[in-house]
VEXDREN-2710 file (C-alpha; in Angstrom, 1 decimal):
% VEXDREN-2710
k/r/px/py/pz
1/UNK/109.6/-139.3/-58.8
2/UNK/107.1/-136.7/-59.8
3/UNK/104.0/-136.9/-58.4
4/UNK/101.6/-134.2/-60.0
5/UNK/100.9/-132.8/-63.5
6/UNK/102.2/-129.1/-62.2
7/UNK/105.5/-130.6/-61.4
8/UNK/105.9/-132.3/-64.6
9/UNK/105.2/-129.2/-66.6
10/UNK/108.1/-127.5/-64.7
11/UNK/110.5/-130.3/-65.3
12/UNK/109.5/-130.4/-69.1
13/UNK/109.5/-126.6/-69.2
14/UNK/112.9/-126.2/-67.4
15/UNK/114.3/-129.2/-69.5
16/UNK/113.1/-128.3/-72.8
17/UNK/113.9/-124.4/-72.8
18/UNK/110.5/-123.1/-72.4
19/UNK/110.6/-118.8/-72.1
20/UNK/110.5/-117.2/-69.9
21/UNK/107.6/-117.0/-67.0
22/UNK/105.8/-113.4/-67.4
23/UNK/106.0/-110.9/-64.8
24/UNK/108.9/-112.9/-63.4
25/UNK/111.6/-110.8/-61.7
26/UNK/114.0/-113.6/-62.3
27/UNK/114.6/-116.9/-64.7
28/UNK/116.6/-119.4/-64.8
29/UNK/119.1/-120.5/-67.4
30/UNK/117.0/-123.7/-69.6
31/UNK/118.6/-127.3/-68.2
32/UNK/119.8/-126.1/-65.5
33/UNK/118.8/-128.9/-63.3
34/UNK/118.7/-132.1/-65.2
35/UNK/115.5/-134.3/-63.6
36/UNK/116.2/-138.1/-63.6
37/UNK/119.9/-137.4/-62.5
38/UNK/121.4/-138.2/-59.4
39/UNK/121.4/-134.9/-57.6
40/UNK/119.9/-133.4/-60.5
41/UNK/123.4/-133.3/-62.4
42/UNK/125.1/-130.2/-59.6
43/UNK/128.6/-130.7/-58.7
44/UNK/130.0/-129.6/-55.0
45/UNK/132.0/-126.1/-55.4
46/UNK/135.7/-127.0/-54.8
47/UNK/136.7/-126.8/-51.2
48/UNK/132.8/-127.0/-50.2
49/UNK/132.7/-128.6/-46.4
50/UNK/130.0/-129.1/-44.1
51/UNK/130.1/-129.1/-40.3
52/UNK/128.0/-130.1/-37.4
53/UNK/126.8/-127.7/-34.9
54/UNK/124.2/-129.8/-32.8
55/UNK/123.6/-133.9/-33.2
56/UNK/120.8/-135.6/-31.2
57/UNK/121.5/-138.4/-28.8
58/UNK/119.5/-140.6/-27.0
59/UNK/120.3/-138.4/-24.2
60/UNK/119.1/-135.2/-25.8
61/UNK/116.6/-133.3/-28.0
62/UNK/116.2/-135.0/-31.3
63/UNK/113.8/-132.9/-33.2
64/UNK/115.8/-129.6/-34.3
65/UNK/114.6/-127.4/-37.4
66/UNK/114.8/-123.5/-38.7
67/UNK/118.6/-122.8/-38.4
68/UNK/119.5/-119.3/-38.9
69/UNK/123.2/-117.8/-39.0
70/UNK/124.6/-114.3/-38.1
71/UNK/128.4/-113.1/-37.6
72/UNK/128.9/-111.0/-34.6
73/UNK/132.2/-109.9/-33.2
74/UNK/134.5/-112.2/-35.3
75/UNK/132.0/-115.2/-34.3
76/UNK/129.6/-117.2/-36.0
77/UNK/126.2/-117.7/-34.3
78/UNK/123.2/-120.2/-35.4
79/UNK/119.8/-120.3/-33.5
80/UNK/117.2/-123.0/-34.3
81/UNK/114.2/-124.6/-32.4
82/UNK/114.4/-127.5/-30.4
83/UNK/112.2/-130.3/-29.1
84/UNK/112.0/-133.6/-27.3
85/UNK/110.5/-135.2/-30.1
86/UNK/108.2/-133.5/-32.4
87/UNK/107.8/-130.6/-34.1
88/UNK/105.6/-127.4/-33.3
89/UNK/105.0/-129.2/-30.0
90/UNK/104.7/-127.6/-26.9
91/UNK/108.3/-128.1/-25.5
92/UNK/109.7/-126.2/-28.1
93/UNK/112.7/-124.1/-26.9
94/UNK/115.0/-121.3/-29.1
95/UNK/118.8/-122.8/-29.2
96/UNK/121.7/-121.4/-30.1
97/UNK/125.6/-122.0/-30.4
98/UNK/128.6/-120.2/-31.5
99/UNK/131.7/-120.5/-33.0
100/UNK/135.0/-118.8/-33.7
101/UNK/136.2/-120.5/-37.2
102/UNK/132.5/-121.9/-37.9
103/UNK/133.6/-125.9/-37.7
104/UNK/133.7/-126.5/-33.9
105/UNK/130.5/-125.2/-31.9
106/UNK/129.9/-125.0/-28.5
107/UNK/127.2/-126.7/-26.6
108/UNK/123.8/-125.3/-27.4
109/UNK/122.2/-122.6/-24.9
110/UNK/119.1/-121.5/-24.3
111/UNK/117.8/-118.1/-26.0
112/UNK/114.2/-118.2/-25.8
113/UNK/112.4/-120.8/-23.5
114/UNK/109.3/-123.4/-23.9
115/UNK/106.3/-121.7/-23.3
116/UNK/103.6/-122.7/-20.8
117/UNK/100.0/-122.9/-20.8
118/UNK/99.7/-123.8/-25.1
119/UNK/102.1/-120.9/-25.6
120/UNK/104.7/-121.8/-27.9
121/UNK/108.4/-120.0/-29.3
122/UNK/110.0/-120.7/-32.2
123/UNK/113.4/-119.8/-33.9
124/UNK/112.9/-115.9/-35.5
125/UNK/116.2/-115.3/-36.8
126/UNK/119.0/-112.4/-36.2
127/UNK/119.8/-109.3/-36.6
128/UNK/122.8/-107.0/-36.0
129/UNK/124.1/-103.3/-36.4
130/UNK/127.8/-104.4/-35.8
131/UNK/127.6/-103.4/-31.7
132/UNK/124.6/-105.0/-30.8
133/UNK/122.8/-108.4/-31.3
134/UNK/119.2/-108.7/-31.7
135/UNK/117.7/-112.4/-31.6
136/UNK/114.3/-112.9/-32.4
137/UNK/111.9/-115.2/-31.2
138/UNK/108.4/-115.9/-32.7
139/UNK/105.6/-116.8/-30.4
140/UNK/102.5/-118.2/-30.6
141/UNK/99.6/-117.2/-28.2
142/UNK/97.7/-120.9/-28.9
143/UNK/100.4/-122.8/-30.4
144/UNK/101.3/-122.8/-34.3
145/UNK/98.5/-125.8/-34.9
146/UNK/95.8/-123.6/-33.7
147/UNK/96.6/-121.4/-37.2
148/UNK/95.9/-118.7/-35.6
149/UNK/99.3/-116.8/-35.8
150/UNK/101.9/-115.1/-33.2
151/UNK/104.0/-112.6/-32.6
152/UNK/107.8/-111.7/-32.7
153/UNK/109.6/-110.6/-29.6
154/UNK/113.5/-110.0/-29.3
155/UNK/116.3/-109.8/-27.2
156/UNK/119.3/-107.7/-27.3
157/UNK/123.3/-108.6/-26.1
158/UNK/126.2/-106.7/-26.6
159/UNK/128.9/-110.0/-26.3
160/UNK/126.3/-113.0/-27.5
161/UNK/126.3/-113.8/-23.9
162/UNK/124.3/-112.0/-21.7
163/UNK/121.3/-110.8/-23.1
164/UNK/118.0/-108.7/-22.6
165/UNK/114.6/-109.1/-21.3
166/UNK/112.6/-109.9/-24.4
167/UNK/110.3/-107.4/-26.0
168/UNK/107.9/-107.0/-28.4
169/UNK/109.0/-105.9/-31.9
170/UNK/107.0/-102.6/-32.7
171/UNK/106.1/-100.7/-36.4
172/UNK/106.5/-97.0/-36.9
173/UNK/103.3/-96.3/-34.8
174/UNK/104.8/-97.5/-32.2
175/UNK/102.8/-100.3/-31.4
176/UNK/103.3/-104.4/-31.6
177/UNK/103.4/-105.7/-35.0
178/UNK/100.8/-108.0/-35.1
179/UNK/102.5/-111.2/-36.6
180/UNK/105.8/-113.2/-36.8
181/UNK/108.9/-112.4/-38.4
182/UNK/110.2/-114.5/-41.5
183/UNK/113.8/-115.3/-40.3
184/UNK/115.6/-113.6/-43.0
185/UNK/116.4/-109.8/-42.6
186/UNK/118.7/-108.1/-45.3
187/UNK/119.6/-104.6/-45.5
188/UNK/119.0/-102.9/-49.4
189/UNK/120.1/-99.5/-50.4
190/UNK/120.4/-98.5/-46.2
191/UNK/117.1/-100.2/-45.3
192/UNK/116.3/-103.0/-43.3
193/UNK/113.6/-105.6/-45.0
194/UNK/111.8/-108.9/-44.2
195/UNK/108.6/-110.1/-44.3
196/UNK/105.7/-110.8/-41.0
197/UNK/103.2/-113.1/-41.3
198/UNK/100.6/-111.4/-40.3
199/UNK/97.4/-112.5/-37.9
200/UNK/95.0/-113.8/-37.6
201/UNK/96.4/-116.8/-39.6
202/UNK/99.6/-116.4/-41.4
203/UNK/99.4/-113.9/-44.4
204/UNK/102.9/-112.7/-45.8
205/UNK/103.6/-108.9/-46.2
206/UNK/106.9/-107.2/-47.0
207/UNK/108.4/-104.6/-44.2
208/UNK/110.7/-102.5/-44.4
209/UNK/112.5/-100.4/-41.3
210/UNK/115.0/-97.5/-41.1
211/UNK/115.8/-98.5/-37.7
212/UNK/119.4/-100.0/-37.6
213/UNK/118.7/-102.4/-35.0
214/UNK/115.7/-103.8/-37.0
215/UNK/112.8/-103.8/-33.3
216/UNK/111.1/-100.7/-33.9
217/UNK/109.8/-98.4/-36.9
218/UNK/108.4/-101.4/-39.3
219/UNK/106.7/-100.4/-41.9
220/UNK/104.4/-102.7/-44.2
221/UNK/104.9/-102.3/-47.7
222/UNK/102.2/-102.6/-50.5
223/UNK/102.1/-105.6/-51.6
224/UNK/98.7/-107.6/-53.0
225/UNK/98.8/-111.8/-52.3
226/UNK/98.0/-114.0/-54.7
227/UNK/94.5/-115.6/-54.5
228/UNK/94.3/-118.9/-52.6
229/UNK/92.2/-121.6/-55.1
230/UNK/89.3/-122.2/-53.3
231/UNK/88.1/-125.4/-55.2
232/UNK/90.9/-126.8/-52.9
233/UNK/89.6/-128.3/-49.8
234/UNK/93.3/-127.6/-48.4
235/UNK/93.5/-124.3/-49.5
236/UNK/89.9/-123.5/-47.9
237/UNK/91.2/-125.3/-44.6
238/UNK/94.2/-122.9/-44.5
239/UNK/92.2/-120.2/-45.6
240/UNK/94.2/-117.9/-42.8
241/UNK/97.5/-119.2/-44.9
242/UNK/98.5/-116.8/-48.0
243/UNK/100.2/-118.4/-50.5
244/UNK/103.0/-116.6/-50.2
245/UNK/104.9/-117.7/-47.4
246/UNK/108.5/-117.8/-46.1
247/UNK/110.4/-115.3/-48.3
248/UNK/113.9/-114.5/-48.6
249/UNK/115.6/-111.3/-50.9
250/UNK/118.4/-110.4/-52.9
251/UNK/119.4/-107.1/-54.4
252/UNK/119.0/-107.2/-58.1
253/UNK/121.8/-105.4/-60.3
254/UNK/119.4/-102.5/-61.4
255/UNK/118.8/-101.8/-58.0
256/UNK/115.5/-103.4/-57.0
257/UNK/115.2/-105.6/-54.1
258/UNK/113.4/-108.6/-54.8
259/UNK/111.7/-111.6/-52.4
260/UNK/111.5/-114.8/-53.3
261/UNK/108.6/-117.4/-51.4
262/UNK/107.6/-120.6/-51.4
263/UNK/104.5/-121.4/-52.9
264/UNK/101.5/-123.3/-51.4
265/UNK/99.9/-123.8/-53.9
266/UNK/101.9/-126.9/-55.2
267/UNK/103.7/-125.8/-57.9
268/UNK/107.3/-126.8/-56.3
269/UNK/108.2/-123.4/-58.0
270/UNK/109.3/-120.3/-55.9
271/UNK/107.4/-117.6/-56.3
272/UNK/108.5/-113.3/-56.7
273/UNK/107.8/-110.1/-56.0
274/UNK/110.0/-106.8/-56.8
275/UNK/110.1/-103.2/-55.6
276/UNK/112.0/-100.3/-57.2
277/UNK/111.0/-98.1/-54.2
278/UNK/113.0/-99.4/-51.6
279/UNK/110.3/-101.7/-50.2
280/UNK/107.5/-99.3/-50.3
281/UNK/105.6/-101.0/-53.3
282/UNK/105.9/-104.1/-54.3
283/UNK/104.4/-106.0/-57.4
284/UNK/102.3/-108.9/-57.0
285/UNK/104.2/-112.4/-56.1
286/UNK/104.3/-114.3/-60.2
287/UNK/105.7/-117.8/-60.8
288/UNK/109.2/-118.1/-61.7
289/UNK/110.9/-121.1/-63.3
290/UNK/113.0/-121.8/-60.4
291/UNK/112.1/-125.3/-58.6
292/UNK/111.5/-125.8/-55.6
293/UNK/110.5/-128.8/-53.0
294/UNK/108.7/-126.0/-51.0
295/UNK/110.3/-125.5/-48.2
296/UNK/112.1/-121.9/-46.8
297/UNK/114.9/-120.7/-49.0
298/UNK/117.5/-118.4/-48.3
299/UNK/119.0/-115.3/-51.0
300/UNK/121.3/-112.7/-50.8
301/UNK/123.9/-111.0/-52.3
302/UNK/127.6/-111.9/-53.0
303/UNK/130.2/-109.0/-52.0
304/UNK/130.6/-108.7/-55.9
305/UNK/126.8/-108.0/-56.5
306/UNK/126.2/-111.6/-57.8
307/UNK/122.7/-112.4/-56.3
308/UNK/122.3/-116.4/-54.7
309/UNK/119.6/-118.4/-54.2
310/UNK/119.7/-121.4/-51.3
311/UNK/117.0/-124.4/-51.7
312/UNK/116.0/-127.8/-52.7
313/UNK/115.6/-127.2/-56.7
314/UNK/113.9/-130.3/-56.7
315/UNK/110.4/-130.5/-58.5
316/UNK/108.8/-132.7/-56.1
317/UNK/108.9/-133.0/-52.2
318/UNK/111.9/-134.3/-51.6
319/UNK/114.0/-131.3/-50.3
320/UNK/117.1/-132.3/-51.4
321/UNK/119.4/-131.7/-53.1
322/UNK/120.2/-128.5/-51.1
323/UNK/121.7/-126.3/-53.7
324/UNK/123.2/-122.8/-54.4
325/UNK/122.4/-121.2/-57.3
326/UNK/123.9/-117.8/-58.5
327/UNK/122.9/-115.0/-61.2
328/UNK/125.5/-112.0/-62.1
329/UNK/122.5/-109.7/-62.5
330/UNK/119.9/-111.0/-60.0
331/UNK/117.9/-111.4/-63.9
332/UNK/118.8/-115.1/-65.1
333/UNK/120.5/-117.6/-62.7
334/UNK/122.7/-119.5/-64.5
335/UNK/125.1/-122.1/-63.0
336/UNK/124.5/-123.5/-59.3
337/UNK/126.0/-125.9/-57.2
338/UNK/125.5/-128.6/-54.7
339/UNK/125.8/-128.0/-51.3
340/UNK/124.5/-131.7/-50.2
341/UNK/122.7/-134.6/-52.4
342/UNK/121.8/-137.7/-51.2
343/UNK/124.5/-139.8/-51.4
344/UNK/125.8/-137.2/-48.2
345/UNK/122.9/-138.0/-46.3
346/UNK/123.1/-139.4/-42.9
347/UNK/119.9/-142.0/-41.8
348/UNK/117.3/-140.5/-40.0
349/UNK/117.9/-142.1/-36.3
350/UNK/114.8/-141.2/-34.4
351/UNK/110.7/-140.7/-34.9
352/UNK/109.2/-137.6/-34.4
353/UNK/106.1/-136.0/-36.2
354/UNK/106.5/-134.5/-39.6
355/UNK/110.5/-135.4/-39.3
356/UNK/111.8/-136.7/-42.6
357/UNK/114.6/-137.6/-44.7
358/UNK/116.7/-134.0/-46.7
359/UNK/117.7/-130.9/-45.7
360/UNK/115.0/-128.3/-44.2
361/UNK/114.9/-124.7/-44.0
362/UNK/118.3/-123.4/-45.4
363/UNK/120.0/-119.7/-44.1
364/UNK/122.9/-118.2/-45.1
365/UNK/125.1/-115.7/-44.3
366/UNK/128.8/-114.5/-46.0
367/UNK/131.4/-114.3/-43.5
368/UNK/135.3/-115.0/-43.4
369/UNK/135.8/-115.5/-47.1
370/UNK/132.8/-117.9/-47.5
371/UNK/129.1/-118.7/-47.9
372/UNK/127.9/-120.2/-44.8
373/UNK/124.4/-122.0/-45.1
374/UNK/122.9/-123.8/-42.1
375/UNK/120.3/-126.2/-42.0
376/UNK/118.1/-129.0/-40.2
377/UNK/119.5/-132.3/-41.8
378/UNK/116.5/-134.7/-41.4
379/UNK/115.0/-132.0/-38.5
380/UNK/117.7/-133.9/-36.4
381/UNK/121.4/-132.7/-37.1
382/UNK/122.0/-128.6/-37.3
383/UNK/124.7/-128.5/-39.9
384/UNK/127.1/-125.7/-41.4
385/UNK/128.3/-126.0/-45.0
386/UNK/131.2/-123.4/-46.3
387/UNK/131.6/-122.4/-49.4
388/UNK/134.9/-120.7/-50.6
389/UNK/133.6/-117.4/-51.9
390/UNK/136.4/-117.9/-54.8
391/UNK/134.7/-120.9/-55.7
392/UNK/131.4/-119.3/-56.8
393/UNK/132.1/-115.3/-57.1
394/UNK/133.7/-115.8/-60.8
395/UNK/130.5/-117.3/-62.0
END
């Protein structure tokens, strides 16, 4: 159900074939998503299937949440974070499993571990030049309730089995970049991009690196946030918080990369910036038409050019269904898919703080023929789901 007049005006603008948003660097094709049907009308991709890397047991951790995925070596890796119960608490460890064909996993290992003394790590994603794996880890000094930001450090393996000492992950001066690392690096036109949040608070700024390995030489971008409206009480509580948070990017057709973040603000729309200069300059973040249950997305590019978009398209909170939706041009998305809807949903098994039902904080990556996306299914189950590239490149 829709809760709030903002999300209304979305569904009646994306049902009713309003124009396009201005300043947008993308749109999305009028009735795309149909509100008041099951799964909001998307079909499954034939030969879709979904796997499970990591389910909780009474035995076990049963909070897990921020599932990334990188191929290395002919393998398939995921990392996510992983607690007793709850999330963002203190006992939160950096997991991560592998797997040859992507749909049996080994047992999760530990990458990065709890922290002591309020410290806690989080999952920060991958990176790899081909030879070498980088995994990142973000931490936080005070914790992530204390709000007042961390830092990404990184470890290095050459196999995915033994790896570094962790570092800090420096900028072209040199020194530690002061803030964590959204999970979600892509390489444009020979460049290496992502966004830090950066301290104190959270504030979201574009990088860029020419440095292959992606844990030196980042640069920020220019790149002005949107204002926060300070009328709201929540807004002036997270007043460290940008708007802007969480981004993902895809390469658009004409050349310009473009990242795509979830809004704060409560308009279960994602919101965009572009830049033409290879991440130097970027234009400042505008409301697109493409829903969103606010949550972290995941984009990217299609070996045929054909730009993605992972997420909930879901004009409310509810982040499901998880969907894949696909452009030709990176301008106007047009057909999308479902990964999972409800009726795929398994029950929720065990409490935990801010655990709920849907599928949380999607990442993908292309590898053996298919789009793997991985995700936190109730912040309990880390699940894979394939899609045949041949199912979705024609589109």
């Amino acid at each position: 159900m829709i809760r709030n007049l903002a999300a209304a005006a979305a569904a009646l603008a994306l049902t009713a074939g309003a124009a396009p948003y201005d300043a947008a660097p993308y749109d999305v094709t009028p009735g795309l998503f149909r509100v008041g049907e099951p799964d909001l009308g998307l079909k499954a991709a034939p030969g879709t299937e979904t796997f499970t890397v990591f389910a909780p047991s009474e035995g076990s951790d049963k909070f897990s949440n921020g599932v990334a995925l990188v191929a290395f070596k002919g393998r398939l890796y995921a990392q996510w974070q992983s607690s007793a119960r709850d999330e963002d608490s203190a006992d939160t460890w950096v997991a991560y499993a592998a797997s040859d064909d992507g749909r049996t996993w080994g047992a999760p290992k530990a990458l990065a571990p709890a922290g002591q003394g309020g410290l806690m790590r989080s999952s920060g994603g991958w990176w790899t030049d081909g030879e070498t794996l980088v995994a990142y880890a973000n931490v936080w000094p005070d914790g992530f309730q204390s709000g007042a930001g961390g830092y990404a450090e990184y470890r290095t393996s050459r196999d995915g089995v033994v790896w570094s000492q962790a570092r800090r992950v420096t900028g072209a001066d040199g020194l530690p970049v002061e803030g964590v690392i959204e999970q979600d690096p892509h390489l444009i036109d020979g460049r290496v991009m992502t966004a830090f949040h950066l301290r104190p608070g959270m504030i979201a700024k574009p990088f860029f690196t020419d440095d292959p390995l992606g844990v030196s030489g980042w640069t920020q971008g220019r790149m002005e946030n949107l204002p926060r409206d300070a009328s709201n009480a929540a807004a002036a509580h997270e007043r460290r918080l940008s708007r802007e948070i969480e981004p993902s990017l895809f390469r658009r057709v004409d050349g310009c990369a473009v990242m795509v973040f979830r809004d704060e603000e409560l308009s279960f729309r994602q919101l965009a910036s572009e830049s033409c200069d290879r991440g130097v300059t970027w234009t400042t973040p505008a409301l697109t038409a493409m829903p969103d249950a606010r949550a972290k997305q995941s984009a990217g590019n299609l070996p045929g050019g054909a730009a993605y978009l992972v997420n909930a398209p879901n004009s409310d909170r509810p982040r499901l269904p998880l969907a894949v939706t696909l452009s030709s041009d990176g301008r106007v998305f047009t057909h999308s898919f479902r990964l999972r809807g409800q009726g795929d949903l398994q029950p929720l098994r065990f409490p935990g703080q801010y655990k709920r039902p849907g599928y949380h904080y999607p990442k993908s990556v292309v590898w053996n023929g298919a789009l793997w996306v991985g995700y936190a299914a109730n912040k309990e189950d880390v699940q894979v789901t394939r899609v045949p590239l041949r199912a979705v490149e024609a589109r």
